[in-house]
C-alpha positions in Angstrom: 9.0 -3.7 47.9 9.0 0.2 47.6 5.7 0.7 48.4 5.3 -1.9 51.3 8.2 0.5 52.8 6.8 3.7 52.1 3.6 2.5 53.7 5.6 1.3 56.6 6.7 4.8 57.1 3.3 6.4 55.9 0.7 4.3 58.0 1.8 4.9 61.5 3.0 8.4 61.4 -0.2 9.1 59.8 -2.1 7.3 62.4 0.3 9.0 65.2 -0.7 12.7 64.3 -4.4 12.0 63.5 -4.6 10.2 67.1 -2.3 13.3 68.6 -5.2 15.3 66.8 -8.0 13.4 68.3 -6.2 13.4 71.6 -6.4 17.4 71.7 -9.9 17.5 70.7 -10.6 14.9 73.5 -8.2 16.4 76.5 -10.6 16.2 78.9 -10.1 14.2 82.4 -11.1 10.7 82.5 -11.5 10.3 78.6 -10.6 7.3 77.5 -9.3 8.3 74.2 -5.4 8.2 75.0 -6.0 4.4 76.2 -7.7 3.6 72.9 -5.1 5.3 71.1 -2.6 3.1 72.6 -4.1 -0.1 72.3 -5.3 1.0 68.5 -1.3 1.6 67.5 0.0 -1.1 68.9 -2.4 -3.3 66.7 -1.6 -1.5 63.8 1.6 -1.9 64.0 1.8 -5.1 65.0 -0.4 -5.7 61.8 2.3 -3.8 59.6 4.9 -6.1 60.8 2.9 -9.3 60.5 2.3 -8.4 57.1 5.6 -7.9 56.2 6.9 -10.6 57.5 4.2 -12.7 55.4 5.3 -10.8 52.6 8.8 -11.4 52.9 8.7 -15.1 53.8 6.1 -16.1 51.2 8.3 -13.9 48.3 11.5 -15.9 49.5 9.8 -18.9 49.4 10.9 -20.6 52.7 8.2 -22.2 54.1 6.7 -23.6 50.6 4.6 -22.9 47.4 4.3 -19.2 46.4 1.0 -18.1 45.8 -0.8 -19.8 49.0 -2.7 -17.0 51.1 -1.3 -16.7 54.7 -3.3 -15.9 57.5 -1.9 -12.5 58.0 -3.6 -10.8 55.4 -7.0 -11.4 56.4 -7.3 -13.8 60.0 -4.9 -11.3 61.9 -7.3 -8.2 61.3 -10.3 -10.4 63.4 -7.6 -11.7 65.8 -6.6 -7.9 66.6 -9.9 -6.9 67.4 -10.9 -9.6 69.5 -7.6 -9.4 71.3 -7.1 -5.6 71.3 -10.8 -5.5 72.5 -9.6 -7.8 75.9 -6.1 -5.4 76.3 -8.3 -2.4 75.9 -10.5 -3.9 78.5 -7.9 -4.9 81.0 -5.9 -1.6 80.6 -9.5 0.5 81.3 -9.8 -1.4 84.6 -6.6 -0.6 85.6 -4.0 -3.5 84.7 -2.2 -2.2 82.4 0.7 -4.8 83.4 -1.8 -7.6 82.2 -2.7 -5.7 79.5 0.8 -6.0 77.9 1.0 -9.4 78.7 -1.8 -10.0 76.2 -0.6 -8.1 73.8 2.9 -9.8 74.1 1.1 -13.3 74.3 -1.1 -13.2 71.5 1.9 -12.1 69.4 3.5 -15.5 70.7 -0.1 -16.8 69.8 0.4 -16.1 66.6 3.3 -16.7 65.5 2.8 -20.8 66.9 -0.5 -20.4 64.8 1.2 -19.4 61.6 3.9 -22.0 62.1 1.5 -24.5 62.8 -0.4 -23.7 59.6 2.9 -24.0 57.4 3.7 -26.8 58.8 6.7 -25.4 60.6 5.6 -27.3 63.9 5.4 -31.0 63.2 
């Protein structure tokens, strides 16, 4: 539990200052480097917490047997990509407003998928 704490501290600050870095290197105007730095963190993050979350719930052993892989260790990294990929999209044409609605709604997404594949749902 140590470790998945330290590399919820770790990860993202060490994300944050190598995209602050890349950010300085690529200052120019109309680079699109600060928007793929945003969409990029919020995925991450949203991966740290999904796999925590797993983590926690599966150790506790609420939603059934121990030992069964969830979908947040290795479906959510595709699911990012192909969503971050449509945010990044939206956000570069210039609706960033409907760019946070996918990012909000394929968290929602999510979350009715993983309860759906426990079993949580019906």
């Amino acid at each position: 539990m140590k470790r998945v704490l330290v590399a919820l501290l770790l990860v993202p600050l060490a994300a944050g200052a190598i995209f602050a870095l890349l950010n300085w290197f690529f200052r120019r105007r109309g680079s699109s480097f600060p928007l793929v730095a945003s969409v990029l963190s919020q995925w991450l993050v949203a991966y740290l917490v999904w796999t925590l979350l797993g983590a926690l719930v599966e150790a506790s052993g609420v939603l059934g047997e121990a030992g069964r892989a969830p979908y947040t260790r290795y479906g959510f990294g595709l699911f990012a990509i192909i969503f971050g990929l449509w945010q990044y999209r939206l956000a570069r044409a210039g609706a960033a407003r409907q760019a946070s609605r996918v990012f909000v709604w394929s968290q929602i997404g999510w979350l009715l998928l993983l309860l759906a594949e426990r079993g949580a749902l019906g």
